[in-house]
C-alpha positions as CSV (number, residue, x, y, z in Angstrom):
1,X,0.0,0.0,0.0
2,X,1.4,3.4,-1.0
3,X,1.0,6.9,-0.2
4,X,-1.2,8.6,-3.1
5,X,-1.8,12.1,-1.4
6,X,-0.6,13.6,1.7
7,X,-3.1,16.0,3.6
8,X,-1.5,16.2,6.5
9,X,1.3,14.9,8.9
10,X,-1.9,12.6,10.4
11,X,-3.7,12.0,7.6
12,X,-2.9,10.7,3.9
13,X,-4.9,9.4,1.3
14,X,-3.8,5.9,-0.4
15,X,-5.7,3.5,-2.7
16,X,-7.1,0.3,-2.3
17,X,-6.3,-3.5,-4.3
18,X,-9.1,-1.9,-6.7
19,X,-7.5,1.8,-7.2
20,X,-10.3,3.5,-5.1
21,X,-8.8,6.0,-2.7
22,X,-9.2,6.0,1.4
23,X,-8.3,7.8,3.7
24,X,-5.7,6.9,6.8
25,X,-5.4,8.0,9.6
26,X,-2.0,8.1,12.0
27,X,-0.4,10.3,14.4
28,X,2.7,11.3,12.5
29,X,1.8,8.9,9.7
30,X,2.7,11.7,6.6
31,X,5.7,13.3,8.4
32,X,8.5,13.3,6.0
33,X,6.8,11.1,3.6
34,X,6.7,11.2,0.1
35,X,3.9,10.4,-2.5
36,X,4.7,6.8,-3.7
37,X,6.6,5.8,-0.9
38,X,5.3,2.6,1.1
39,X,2.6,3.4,3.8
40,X,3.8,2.2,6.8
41,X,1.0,0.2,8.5
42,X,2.2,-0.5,12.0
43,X,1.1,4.0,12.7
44,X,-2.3,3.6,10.8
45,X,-4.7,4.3,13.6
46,X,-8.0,3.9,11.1
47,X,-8.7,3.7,7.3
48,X,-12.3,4.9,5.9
49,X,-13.6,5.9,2.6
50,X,-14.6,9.0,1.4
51,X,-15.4,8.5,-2.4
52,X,-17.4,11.8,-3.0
53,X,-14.7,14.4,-4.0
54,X,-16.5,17.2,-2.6
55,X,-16.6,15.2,0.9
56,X,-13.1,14.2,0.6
57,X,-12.5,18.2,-0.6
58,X,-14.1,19.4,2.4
59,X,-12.3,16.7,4.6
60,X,-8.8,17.9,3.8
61,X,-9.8,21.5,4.2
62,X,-11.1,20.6,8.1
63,X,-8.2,18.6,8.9
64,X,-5.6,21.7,8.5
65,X,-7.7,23.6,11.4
66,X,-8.7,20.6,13.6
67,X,-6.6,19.2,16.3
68,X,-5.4,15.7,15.6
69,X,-7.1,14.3,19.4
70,X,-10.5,15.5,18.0
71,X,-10.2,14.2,14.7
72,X,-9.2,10.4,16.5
73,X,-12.1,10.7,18.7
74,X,-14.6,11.7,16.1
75,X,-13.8,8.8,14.1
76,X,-13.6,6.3,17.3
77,X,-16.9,7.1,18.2
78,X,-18.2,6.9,14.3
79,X,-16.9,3.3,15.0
80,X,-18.8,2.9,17.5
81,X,-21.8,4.2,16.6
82,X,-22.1,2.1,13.1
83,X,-21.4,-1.0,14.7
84,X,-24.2,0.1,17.6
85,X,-26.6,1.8,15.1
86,X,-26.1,-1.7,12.3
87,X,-26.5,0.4,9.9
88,X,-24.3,1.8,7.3
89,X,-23.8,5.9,8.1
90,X,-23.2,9.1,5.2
91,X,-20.0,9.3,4.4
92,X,-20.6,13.4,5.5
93,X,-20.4,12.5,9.2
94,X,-16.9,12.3,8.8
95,X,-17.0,16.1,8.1
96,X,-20.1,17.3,9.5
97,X,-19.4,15.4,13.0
98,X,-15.8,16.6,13.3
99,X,-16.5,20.4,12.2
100,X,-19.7,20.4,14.8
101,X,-17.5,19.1,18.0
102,X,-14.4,21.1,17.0
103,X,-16.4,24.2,17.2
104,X,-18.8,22.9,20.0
105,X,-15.4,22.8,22.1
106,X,-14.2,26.5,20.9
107,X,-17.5,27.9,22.0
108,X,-17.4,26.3,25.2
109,X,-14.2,27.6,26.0
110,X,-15.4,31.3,24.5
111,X,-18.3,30.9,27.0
112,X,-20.3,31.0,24.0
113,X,-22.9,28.2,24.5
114,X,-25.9,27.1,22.2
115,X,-29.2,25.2,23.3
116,X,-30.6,23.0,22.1
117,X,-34.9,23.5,22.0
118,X,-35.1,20.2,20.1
119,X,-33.7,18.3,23.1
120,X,-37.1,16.9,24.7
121,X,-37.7,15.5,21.1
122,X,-34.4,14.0,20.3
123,X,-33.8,12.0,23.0
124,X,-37.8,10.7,22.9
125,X,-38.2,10.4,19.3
126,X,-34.1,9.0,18.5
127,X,-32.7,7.1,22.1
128,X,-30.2,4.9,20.4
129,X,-28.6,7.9,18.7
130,X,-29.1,10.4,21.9
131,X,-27.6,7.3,24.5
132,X,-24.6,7.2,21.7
133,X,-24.3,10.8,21.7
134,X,-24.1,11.2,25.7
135,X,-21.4,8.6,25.5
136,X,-19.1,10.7,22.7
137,X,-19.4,13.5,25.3
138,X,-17.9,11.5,27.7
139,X,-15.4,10.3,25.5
140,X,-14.7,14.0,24.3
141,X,-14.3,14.9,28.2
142,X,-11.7,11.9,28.4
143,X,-9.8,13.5,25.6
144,X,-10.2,17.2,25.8
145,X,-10.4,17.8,29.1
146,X,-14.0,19.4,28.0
147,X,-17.4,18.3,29.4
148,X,-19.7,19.8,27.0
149,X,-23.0,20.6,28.0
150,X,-26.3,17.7,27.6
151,X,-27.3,20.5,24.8
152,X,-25.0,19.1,22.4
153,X,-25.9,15.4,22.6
154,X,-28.9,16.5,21.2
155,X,-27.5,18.5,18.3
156,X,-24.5,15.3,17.8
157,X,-27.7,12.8,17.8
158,X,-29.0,15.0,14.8
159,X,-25.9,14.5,12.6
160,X,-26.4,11.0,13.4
161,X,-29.4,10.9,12.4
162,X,-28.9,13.0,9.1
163,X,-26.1,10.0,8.8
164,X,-28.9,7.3,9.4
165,X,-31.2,9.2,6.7
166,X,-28.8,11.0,4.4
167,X,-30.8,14.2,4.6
168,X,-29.7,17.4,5.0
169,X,-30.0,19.1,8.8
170,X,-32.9,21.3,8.4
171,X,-34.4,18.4,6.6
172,X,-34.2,15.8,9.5
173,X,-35.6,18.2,11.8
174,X,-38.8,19.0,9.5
175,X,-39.2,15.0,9.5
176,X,-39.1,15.2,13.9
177,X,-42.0,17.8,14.4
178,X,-43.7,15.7,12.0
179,X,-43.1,12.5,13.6
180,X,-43.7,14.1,16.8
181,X,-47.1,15.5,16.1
182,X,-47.9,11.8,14.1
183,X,-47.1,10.3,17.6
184,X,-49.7,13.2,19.4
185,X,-52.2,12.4,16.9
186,X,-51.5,8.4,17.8
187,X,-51.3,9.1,22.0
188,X,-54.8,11.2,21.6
189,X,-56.4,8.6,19.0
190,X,-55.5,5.1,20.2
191,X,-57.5,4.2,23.5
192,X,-54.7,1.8,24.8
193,X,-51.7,2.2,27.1
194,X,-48.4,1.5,25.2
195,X,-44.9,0.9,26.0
196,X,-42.7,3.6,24.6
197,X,-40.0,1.3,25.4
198,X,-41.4,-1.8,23.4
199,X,-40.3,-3.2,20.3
200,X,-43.6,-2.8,18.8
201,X,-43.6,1.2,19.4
202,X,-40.3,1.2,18.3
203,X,-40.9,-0.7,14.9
204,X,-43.7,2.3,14.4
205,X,-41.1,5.3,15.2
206,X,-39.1,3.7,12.5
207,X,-41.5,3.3,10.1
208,X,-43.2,6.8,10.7
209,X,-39.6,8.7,10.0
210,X,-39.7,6.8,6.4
211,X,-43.0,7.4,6.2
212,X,-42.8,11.6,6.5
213,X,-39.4,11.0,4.8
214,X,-41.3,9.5,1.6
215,X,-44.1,12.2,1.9
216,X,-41.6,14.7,2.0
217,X,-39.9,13.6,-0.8
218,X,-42.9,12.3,-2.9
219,X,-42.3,9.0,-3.0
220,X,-44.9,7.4,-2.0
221,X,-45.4,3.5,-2.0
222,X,-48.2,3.0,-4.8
223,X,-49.2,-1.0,-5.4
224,X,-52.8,-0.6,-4.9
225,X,-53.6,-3.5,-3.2
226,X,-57.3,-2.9,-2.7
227,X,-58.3,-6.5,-1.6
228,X,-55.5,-6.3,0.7
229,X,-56.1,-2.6,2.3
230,X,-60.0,-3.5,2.2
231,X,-59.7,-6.6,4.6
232,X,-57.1,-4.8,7.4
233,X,-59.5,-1.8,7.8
234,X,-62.3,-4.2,8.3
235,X,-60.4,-5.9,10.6
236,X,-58.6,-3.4,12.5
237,X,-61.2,-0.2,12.7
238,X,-59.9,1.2,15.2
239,X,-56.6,1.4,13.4
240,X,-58.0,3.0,10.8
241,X,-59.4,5.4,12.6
242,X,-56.2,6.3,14.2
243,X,-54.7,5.9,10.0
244,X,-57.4,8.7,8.9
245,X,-56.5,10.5,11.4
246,X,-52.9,10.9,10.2
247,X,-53.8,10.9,6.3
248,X,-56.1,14.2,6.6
249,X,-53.1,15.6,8.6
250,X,-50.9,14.9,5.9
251,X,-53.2,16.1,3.3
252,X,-53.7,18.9,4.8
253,X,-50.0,19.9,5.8
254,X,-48.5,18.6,2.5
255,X,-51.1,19.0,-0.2
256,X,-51.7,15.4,-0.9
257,X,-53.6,12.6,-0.7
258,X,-51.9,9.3,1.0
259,X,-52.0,6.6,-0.8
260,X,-54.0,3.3,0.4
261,X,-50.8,1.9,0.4
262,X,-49.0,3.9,3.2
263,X,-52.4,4.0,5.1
264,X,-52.4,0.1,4.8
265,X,-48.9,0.4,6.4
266,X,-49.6,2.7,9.3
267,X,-53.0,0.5,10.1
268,X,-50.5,-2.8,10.4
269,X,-47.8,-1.0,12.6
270,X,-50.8,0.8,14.6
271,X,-52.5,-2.4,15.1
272,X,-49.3,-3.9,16.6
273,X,-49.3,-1.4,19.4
274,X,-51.9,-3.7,21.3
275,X,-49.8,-6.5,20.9
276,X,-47.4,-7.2,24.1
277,X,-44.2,-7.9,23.2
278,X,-42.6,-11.2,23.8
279,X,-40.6,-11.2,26.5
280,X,-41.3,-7.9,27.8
281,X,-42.3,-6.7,31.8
């Protein structure tokens, strides 16, 4: 493996067995190196990929002004977070994360402090990611000497999240007021205690941030299957009440008419609320 680009003393760019470029990462790892010499393994703290050149452009720009310690612990905790999340994350977190902490920390120390009105939402609507982003603070306080105010787990969970959904930041929070009046439709509508905390509620949130995402977007799922829809709303009224409910919200917010399709999808996933989990208290 050889050196292809050098950003930085910490931070080159080689190519992999196919000739697609990555990114390493190693404290000291392009000091006195030369493009086309061997890459010297044994210092490579991390290799990732950043195929998009505007991504990669915007990545060697950042890395001149960042320190190297919050650079490592950026990408540590994006570690962390795929393998806790199972999902595969935008390759813009690598920027967007390391650019939001790096200032987060300079206007800490300026005294200059954000927060975070979203915060009560976040952590309800997006626990995995908010849990995740409590525990980089702690890991940024290990490192930086910093502890960062709980305002900012709620603005790291976001990038998370825009990772998770690959939207842009104002468009991830448009799709969590929308979930979050959905779910204050659903709490008002469905005459049933549910567990926030069950499986069941949980397979709902995700399929309500797809679902705005899709309405948002004006994609829509479309197979008309009338036989199909027919037969749940018979069977589960009471979630189609609950589904109605949400469609003339929709159609009134976004100018459409929902599909059978998604309202067949909301009744199932509605429906499901009244069913305990297996294996829960």
């Amino acid at each position: 493996m050889k050196i292809y680009k050098i950003l930085n003393n910490n931070v080159i760019v080689t190519k992999d067995d196919r000739g697609i470029e990555q990114v390493a990462m190693g404290r000291g790892i392009g000091f006195k190196r030369n493009v086309g010499e061997a890459l010297d393994v044994a210092i490579v703290d991390k290799i990732f990929y950043l195929q998009n050149s505007d991504i990669q452009g915007h990545f060697s720009s950042l890395i001149d002004e960042v320190p190297y310690s919050i650079l490592s612990v950026t990408e540590n905790f994006i570690d962390q977070a795929v393998d806790q999340l199972k999902q595969k994350l935008n390759a813009s977190l690598h920027v967007s994360l390391v650019d939001h902490v790096y200032h987060a920390i300079k206007r800490f120390k300026a005294r200059q402090m954000i927060t975070n009105s979203l915060i009560y939402e976040i952590e309800n609507l997006y626990p995995q990611e908010f849990a995740l982003a409590k525990q980089f603070l702690r890991m940024v306080a290990e490192e930086e000497g910093v502890q960062l105010p709980i305002d900012e787990a709620g603005f790291i969970a976001m990038h998370l999240i825009n990772a998770e959904m690959n939207e842009e930041m104002g468009t991830t929070i448009s799709i969590m007021k929308e979930v979050y009046t959905i779910l204050n439709i659903i709490k008002y509508s469905v005459d049933i205690e549910y567990d926030e905390r069950s499986l069941n509620f949980y397979r709902l949130l995700m399929h309500l941030k797809f679902f705005v995402q899709r309405v948002m977007k004006g994609t829509m799922l479309k197979n008309n299957d009338a036989e199909l829809y027919m037969m749940v709303r018979r069977k589960y009224p009471d979630a189609y009440q609950t589904a109605a409910k949400i469609a003339d919200y929709m159609s009134n917010t976004f100018n459409i008419e929902l599909p059978s399709e998604e309202v067949l999808y909301l009744m199932i996933h509605l429906n499901r609320l009244k069913t305990r989990d297996v294996g829960s208290d």
